[in-house]
ZAKOL-988892 format. One record per residue (C-alpha): residue number from 1; chain; x, y, z. Coordinates in Angstrom, 3 decimals. Layout:
// ZAKOL-988892
<NUM,'A',<X,Y,Z>>
...
This chain:
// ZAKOL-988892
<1,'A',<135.792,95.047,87.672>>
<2,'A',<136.923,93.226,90.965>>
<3,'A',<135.872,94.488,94.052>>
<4,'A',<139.135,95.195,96.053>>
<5,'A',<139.623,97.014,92.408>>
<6,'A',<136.021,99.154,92.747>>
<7,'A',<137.028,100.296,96.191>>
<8,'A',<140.841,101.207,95.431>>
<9,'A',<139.685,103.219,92.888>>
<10,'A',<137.199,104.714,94.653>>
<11,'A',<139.470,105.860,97.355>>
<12,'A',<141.801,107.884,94.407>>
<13,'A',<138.270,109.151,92.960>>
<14,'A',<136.897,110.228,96.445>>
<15,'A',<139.383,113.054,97.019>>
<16,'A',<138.921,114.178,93.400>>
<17,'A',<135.520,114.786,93.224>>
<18,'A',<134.936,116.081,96.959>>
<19,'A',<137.521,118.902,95.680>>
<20,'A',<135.876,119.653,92.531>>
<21,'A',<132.177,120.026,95.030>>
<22,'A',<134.184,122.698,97.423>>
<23,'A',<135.295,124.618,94.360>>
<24,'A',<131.822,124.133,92.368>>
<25,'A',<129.928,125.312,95.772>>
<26,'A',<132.484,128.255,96.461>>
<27,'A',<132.765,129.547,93.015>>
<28,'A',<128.943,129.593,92.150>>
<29,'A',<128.951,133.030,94.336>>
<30,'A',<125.504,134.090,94.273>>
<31,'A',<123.819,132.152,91.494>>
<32,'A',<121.890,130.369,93.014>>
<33,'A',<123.514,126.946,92.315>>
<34,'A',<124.740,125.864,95.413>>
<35,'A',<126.420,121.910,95.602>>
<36,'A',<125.551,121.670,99.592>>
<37,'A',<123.970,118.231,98.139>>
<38,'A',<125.264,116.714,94.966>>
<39,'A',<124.338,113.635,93.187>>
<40,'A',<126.721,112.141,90.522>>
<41,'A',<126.533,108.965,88.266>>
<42,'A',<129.790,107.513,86.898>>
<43,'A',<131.039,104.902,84.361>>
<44,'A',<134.035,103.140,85.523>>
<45,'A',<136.963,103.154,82.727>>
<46,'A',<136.039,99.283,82.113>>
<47,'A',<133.029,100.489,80.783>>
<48,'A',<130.527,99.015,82.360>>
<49,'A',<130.860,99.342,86.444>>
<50,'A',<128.385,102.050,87.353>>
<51,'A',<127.914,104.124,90.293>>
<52,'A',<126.305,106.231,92.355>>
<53,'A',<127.688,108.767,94.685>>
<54,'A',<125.448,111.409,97.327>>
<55,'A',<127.909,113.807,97.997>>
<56,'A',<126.602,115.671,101.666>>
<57,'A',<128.748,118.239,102.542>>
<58,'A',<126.989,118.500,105.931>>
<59,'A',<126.843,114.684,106.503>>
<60,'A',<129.489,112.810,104.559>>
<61,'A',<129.694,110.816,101.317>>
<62,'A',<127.846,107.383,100.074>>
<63,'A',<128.957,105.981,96.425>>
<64,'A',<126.758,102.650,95.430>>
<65,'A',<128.952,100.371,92.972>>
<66,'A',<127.412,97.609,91.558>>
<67,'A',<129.682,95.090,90.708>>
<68,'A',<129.938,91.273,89.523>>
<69,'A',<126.077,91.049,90.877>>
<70,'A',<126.627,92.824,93.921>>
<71,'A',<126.451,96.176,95.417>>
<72,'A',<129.600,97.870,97.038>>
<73,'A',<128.869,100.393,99.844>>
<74,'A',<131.045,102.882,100.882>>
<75,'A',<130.413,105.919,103.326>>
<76,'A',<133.092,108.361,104.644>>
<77,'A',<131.661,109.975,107.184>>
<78,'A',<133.838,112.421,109.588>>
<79,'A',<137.195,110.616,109.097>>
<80,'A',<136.010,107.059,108.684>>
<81,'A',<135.261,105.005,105.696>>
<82,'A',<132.946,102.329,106.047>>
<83,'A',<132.346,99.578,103.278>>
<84,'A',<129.919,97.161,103.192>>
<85,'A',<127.882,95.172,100.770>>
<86,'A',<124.386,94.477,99.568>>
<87,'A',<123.116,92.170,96.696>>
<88,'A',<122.221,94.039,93.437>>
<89,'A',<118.937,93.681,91.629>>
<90,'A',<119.719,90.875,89.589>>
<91,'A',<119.650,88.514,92.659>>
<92,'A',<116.504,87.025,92.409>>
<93,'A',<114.369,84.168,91.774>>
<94,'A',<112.364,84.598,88.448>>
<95,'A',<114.230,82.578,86.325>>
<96,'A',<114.312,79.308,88.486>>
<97,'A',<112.356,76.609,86.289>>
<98,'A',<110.552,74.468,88.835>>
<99,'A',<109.523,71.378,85.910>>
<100,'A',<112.935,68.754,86.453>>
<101,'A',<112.713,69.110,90.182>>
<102,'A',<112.099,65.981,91.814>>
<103,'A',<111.389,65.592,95.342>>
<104,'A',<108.838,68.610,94.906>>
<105,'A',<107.117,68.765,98.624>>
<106,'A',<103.463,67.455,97.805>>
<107,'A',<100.956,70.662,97.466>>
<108,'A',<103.741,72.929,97.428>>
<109,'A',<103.279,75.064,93.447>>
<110,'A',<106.298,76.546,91.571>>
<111,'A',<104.981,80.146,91.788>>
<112,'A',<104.318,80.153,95.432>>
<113,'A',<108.245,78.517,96.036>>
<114,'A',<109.717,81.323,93.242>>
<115,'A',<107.583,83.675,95.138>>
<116,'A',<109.044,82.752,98.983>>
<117,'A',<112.399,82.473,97.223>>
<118,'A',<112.497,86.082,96.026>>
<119,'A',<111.335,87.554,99.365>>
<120,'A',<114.284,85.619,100.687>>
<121,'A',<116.587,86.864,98.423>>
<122,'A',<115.074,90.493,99.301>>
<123,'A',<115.548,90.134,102.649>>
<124,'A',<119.051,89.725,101.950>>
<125,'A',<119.550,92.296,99.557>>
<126,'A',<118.626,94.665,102.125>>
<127,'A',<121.016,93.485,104.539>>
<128,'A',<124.653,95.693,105.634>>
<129,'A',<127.006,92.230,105.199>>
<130,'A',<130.631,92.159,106.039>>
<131,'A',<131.019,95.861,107.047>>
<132,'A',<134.661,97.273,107.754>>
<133,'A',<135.657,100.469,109.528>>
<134,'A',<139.140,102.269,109.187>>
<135,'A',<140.421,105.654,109.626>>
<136,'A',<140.262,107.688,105.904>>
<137,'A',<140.324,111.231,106.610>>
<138,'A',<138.920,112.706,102.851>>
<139,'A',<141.791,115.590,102.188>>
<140,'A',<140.379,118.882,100.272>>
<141,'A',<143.268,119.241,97.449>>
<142,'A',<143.532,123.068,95.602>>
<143,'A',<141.685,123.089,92.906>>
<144,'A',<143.282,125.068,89.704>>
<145,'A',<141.520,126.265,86.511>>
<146,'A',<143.610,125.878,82.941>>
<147,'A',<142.131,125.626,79.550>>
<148,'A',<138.519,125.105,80.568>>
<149,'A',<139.745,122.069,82.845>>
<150,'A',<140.458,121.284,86.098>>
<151,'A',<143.315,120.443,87.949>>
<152,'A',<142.829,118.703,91.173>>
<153,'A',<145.741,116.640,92.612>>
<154,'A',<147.558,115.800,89.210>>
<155,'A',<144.581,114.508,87.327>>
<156,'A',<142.153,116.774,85.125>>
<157,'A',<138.639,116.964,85.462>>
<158,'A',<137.334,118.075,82.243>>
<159,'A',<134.018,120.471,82.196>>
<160,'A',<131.286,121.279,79.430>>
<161,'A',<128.139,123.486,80.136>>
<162,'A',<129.640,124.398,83.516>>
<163,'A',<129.699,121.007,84.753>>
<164,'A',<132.099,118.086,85.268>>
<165,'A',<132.200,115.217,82.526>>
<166,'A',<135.350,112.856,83.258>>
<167,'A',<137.895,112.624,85.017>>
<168,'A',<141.367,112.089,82.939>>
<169,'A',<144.899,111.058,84.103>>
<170,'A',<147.897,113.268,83.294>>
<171,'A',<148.250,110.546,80.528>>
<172,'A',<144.862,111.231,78.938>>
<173,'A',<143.376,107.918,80.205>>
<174,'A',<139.948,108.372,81.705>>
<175,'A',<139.766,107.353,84.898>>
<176,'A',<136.063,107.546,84.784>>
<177,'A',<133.266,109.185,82.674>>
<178,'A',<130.707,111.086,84.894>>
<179,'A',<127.268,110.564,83.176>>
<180,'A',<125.489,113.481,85.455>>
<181,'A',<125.835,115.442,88.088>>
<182,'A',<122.758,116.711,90.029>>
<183,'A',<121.652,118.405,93.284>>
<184,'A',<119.358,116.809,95.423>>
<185,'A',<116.671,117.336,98.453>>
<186,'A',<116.023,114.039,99.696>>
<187,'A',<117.397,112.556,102.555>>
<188,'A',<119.899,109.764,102.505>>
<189,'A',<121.080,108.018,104.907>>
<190,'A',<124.895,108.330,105.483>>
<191,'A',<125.205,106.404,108.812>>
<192,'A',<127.815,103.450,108.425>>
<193,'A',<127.965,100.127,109.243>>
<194,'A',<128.767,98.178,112.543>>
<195,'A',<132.546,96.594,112.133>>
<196,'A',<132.248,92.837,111.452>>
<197,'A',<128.476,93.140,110.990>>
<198,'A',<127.105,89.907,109.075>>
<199,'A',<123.481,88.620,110.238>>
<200,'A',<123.077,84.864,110.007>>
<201,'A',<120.137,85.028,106.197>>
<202,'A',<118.010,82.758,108.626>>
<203,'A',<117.535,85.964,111.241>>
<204,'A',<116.990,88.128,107.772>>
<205,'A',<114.483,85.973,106.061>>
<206,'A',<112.678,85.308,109.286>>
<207,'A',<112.602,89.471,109.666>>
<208,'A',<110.914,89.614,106.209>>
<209,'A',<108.284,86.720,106.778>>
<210,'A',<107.260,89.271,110.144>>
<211,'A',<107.067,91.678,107.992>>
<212,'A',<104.600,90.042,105.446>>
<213,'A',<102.979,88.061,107.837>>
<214,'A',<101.978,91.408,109.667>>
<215,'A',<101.004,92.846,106.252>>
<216,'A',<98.461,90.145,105.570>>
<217,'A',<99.712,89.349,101.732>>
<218,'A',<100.561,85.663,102.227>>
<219,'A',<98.661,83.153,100.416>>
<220,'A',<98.262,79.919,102.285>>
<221,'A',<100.786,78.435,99.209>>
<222,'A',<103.337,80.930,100.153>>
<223,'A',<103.243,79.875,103.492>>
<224,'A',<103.385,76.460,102.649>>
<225,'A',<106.575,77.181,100.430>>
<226,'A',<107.784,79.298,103.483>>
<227,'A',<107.953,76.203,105.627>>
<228,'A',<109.541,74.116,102.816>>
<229,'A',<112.188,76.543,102.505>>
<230,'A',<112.611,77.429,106.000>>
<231,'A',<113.291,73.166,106.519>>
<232,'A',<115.326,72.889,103.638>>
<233,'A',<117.823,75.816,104.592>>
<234,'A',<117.710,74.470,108.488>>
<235,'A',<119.077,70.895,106.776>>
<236,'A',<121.249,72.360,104.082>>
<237,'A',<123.582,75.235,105.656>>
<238,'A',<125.631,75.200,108.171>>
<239,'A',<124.866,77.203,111.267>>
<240,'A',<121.145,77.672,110.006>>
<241,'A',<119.690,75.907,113.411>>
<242,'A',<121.773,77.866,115.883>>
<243,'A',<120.232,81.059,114.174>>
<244,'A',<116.719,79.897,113.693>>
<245,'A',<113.793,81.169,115.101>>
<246,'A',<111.315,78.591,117.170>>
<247,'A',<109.060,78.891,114.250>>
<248,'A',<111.833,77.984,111.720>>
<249,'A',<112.688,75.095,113.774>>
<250,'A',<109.224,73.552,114.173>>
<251,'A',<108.967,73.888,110.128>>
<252,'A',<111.975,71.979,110.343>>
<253,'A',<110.719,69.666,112.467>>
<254,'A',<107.178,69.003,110.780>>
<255,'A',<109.090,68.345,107.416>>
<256,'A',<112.474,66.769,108.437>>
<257,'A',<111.254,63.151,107.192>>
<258,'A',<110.516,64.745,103.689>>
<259,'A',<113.855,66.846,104.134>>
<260,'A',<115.920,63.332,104.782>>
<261,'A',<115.322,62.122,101.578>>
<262,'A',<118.979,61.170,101.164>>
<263,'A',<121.858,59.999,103.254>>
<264,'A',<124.309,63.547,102.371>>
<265,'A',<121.957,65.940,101.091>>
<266,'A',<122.534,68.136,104.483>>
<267,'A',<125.039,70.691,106.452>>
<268,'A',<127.269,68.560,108.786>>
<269,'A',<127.451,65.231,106.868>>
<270,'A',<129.976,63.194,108.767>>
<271,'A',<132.104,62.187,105.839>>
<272,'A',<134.119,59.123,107.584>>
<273,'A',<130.537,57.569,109.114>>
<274,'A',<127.372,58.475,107.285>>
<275,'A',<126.138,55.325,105.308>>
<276,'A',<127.282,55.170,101.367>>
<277,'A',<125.389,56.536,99.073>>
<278,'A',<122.159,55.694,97.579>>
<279,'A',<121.586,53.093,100.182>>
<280,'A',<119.408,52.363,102.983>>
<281,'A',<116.162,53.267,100.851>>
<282,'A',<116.179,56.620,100.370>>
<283,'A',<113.944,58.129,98.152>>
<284,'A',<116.536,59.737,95.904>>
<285,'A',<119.910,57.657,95.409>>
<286,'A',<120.434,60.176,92.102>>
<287,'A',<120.413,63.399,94.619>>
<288,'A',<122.553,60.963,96.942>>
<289,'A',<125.153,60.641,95.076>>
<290,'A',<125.773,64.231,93.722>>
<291,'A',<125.552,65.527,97.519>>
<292,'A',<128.044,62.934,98.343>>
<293,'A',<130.428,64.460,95.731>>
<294,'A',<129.683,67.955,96.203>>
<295,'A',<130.508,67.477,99.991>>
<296,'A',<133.812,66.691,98.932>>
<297,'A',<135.132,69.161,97.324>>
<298,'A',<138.658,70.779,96.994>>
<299,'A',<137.543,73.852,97.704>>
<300,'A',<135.873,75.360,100.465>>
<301,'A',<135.858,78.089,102.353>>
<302,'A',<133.988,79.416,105.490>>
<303,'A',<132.448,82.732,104.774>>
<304,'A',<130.480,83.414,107.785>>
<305,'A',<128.048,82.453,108.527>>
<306,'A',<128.232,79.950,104.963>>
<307,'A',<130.835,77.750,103.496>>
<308,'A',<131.322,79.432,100.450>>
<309,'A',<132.816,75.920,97.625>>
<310,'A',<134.511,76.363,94.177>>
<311,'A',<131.986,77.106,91.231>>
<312,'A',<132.717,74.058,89.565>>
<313,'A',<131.551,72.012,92.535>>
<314,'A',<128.566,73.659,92.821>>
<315,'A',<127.344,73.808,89.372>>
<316,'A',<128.156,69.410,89.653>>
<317,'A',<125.464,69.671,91.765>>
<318,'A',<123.249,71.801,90.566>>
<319,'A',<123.445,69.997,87.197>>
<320,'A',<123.677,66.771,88.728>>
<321,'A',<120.393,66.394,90.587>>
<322,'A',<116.500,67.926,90.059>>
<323,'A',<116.323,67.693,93.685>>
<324,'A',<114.301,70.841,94.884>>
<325,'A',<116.622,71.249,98.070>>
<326,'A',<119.632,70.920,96.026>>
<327,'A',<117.934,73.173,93.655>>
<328,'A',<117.183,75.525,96.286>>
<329,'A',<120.078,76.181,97.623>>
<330,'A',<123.117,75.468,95.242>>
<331,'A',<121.041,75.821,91.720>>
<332,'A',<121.535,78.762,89.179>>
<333,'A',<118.354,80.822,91.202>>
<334,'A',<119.201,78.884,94.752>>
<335,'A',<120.175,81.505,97.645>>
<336,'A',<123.922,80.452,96.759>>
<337,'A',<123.822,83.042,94.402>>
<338,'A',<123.760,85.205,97.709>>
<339,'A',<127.434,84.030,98.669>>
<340,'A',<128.714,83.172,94.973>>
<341,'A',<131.256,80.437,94.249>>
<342,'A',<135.245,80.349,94.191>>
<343,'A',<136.963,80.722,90.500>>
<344,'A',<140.706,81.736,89.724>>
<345,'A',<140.729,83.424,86.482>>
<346,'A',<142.244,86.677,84.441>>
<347,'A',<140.670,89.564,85.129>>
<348,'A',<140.534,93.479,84.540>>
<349,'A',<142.152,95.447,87.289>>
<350,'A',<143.704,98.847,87.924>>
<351,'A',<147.822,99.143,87.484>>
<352,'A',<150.668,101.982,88.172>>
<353,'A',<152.815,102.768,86.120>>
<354,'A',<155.268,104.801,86.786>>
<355,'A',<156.386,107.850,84.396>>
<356,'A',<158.489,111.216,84.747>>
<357,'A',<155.536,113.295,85.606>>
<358,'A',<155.231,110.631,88.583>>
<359,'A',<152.808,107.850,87.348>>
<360,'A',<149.590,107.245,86.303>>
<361,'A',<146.960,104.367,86.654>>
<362,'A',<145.478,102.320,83.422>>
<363,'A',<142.777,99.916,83.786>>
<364,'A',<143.777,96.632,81.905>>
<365,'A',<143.662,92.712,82.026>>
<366,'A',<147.064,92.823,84.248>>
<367,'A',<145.347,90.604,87.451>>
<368,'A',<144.879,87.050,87.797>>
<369,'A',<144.022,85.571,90.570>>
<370,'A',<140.373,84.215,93.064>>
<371,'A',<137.491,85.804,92.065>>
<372,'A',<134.339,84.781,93.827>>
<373,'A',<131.346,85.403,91.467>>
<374,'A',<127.276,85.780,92.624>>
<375,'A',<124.014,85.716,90.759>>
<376,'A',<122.225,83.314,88.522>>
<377,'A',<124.658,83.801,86.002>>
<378,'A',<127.491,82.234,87.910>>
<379,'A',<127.048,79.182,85.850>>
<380,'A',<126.172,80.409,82.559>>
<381,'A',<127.965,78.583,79.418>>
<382,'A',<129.342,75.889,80.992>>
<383,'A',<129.320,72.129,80.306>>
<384,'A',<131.647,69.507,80.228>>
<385,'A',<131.985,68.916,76.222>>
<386,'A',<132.149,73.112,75.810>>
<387,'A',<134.833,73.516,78.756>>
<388,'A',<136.114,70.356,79.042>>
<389,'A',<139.540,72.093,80.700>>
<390,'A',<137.113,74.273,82.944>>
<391,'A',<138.557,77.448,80.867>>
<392,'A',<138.506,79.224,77.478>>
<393,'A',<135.383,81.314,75.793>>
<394,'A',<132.192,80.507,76.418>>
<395,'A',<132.989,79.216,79.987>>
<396,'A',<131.444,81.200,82.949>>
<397,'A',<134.031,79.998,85.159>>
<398,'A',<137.439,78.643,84.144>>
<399,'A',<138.855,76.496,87.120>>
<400,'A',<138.838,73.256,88.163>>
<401,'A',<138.803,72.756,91.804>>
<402,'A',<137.930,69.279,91.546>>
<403,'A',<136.936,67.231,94.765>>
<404,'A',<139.120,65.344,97.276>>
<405,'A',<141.141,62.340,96.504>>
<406,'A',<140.641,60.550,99.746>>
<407,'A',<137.439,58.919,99.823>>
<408,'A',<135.797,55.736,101.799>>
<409,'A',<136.873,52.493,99.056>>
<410,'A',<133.851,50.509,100.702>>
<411,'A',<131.054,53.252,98.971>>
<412,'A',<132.700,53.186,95.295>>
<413,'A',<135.012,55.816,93.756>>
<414,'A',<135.579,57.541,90.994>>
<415,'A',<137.722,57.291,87.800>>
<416,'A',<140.646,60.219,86.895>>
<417,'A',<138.169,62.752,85.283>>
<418,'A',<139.001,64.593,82.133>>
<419,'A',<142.695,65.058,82.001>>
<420,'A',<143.334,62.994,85.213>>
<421,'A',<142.984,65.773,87.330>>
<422,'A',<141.261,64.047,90.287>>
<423,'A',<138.461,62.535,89.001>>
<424,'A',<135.180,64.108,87.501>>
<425,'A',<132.810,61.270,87.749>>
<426,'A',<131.780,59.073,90.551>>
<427,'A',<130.115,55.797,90.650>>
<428,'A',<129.419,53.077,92.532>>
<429,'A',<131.688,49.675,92.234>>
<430,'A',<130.537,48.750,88.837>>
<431,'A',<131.416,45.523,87.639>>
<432,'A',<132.540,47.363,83.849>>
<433,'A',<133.704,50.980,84.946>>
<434,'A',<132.433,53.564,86.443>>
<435,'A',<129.095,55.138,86.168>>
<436,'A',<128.656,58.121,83.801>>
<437,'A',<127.775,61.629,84.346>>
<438,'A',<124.609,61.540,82.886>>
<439,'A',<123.612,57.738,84.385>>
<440,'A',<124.068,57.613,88.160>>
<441,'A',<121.466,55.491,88.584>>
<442,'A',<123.050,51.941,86.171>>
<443,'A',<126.295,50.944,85.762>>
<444,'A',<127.722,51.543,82.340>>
């Protein structure tokens, strides 16, 4: 389900079940079950998109949604409604597969860079991103009692054992199934967000090396791949070195002749004057070229504080080159996954319809449209002879964003791509065609 879906629905659902609370606390009299503090798990009508609400009577409301590899928070508290987002567990680093890198910093082990990645990752996990504030006053609706079901607002919350189990339209669609429903003691925070809150991930990971530097469980390998990482973020995202620490910035320092390793392989490339590709003996003309491509893209799009590109352009890059900054940034376990890539694409997403008792909302494949997807799965299924269109089954993304038509004639071009849709190889001036997907390095 697509997020501005999760929290639309959400806002129908909130008004619901903080009803159904207010009558379940009221009309449990002296039984002992009081619903001061209720926990409730839901399933989505999709199916699959879970969540979590902590309904506080005293304090306000917090429902957890994980959705397409993220987490959606959203807390009403008085008569604000706060959203923000976290990364769900699935973020994380223990898939990356460390033997085609090239340009693997000397001394530096794949465990101890998975390890570094994944506290990096944590870090950001943990972080309130892109929080918004706006009035949303939760109304108490009546709540009426007929055949063993609930009426609350014109949709029926049905009941068995003395306890809520979906929640139904007038239609009979189910809105959502509600798994369990549960008091609680423990405290949980309900505080909000700050409007327009988004911390730079340099400020967060540096936080979280603090933390384990304080703790005393770094290896000297970790904190070897700490530096590497540090350096190759400082050189590969934009806005890194405004935000870094002094210690970031003297990693960066130390390894910035291992980090220039190519010519475009970096946040800020000048695109009209950097030197062409693969030349002036760099150590890796391959990563050279992909970087020189990827950095000119069709589609890009700053999502502070990253430039978030079409998946397709990524995954050419991530596909395209071993190279372990490449790898660590923009490959299937890189901290991209963190800000996802651009697709347009069908999707599942809640409609009205309209009907004589007033209307009713069904969950269906009615929205197409941007998506932006995250994780290490972002990629999954895709190659060029299995999606040669960018779409149809088996494809984890389905557009082609393609990269830029203008380009500098003096480095080399590219030829029209599959379908002439603006090229999807590059290549130097070769003196028989262009150079192939799979052979950067010779001419064909």
């Amino acid at each position: 389900m697509q997020i501005n879906q999760v929290i639309a629905v959400t806002t129908i659902l909130v008004a619901i079940i903080v009803s159904v609370v207010v009558y379940m606390n009221y009309s449990s009299g002296g039984d002992g079950n009081h619903w001061d503090k209720s926990k409730w798990e839901l399933t989505l009508a999709d199916g699959s998109t879970k969540q979590t609400w902590w309904v506080d009577l005293s304090q306000g409301i917090k429902i957890s949604t994980s959705a397409e590899s993220m987490t959606i928070v959203q807390e009403f508290v008085g008569d604000k409604k706060y959203t923000y987002f976290t990364q769900s567990s699935d973020i994380g680093s223990s898939g990356m597969d460390c033997s085609q890198f090239t340009n693997m910093p000397a001394g530096l082990t794949c465990d101890d860079a998975k390890a570094a990645l994944a506290d990096d990752l944590s870090a950001m996990s943990e972080s309130k991103d892109s929080c918004s504030v706006e009035d949303a006053a939760v109304a108490v609706e009546q709540v009426t009692v007929k055949d063993g079901s609930l009426n609350v607002g014109g949709f029926i919350v049905t009941v068995a054992g003395g306890k809520p189990t979906s929640i139904v339209s007038e239609s009979g669609e189910v809105i959502a199934t509600i798994d369990s429903v549960e008091t609680y003691s423990e405290d949980v925070a309900i505080t909000g967000c700050s409007d327009g809150s988004s911390r730079h991930l340099m400020e967060m990971i540096e936080e979280s090396h603090a933390r384990r530097l304080a703790s005393g469980t770094l290896t000297e390998g970790q904190l070897l791949a700490r530096q590497y990482l540090d350096a190759t973020y400082l050189e590969m995202i934009p806005g890194a070195k405004d935000a870094a620490s002094s210690r970031q910035l003297d990693a960066w320092i130390a390894f910035q002749q291992w980090a220039s390793g190519t010519n475009w392989c970096g946040s800020g490339t000048n695109l009209a004057s950097t030197r062409c590709p693969g030349t002036g003996g760099i150590s890796d003309p391959q990563a050279d070229f992909m970087c020189y491509r990827h950095d000119h893209g069709a589609k890009a799009a700053a999502i502070m504080p990253v430039v978030r590109l079409g998946c397709d352009i990524d995954n050419s890059l991530a596909t395209g080159t071993g190279n372990f900054m490449a790898q660590a940034v923009f490959g299937a376990w890189g901290v991209a996954q963190f800000w996802g890539c651009d697709d347009w694409a069908s999707y599942g997403c809640w409609k009205w319809f309209s009907s004589w008792a007033g209307g009713y909302w069904w969950y269906g494949d009615y929205c197409h449209g941007q998506t932006t997807r995250y994780g290490p799965g972002r990629y999954n299924g895709w190659s060029l002879n299995a999606c040669p269109n960018y779409q149809g089954s088996g494809c984890a993304f389905s557009h082609r964003w393609g990269f830029k038509d203008r380009r500098r004639t003096e480095c080399g071009g590219w030829n029209t791509g599959p379908n002439n849709d603006g090229g999807f190889f590059w290549g130097r001036n070769c003196p028989n065609g262009e150079k192939s997907e799979s052979g950067l390095q010779t001419c064909n």
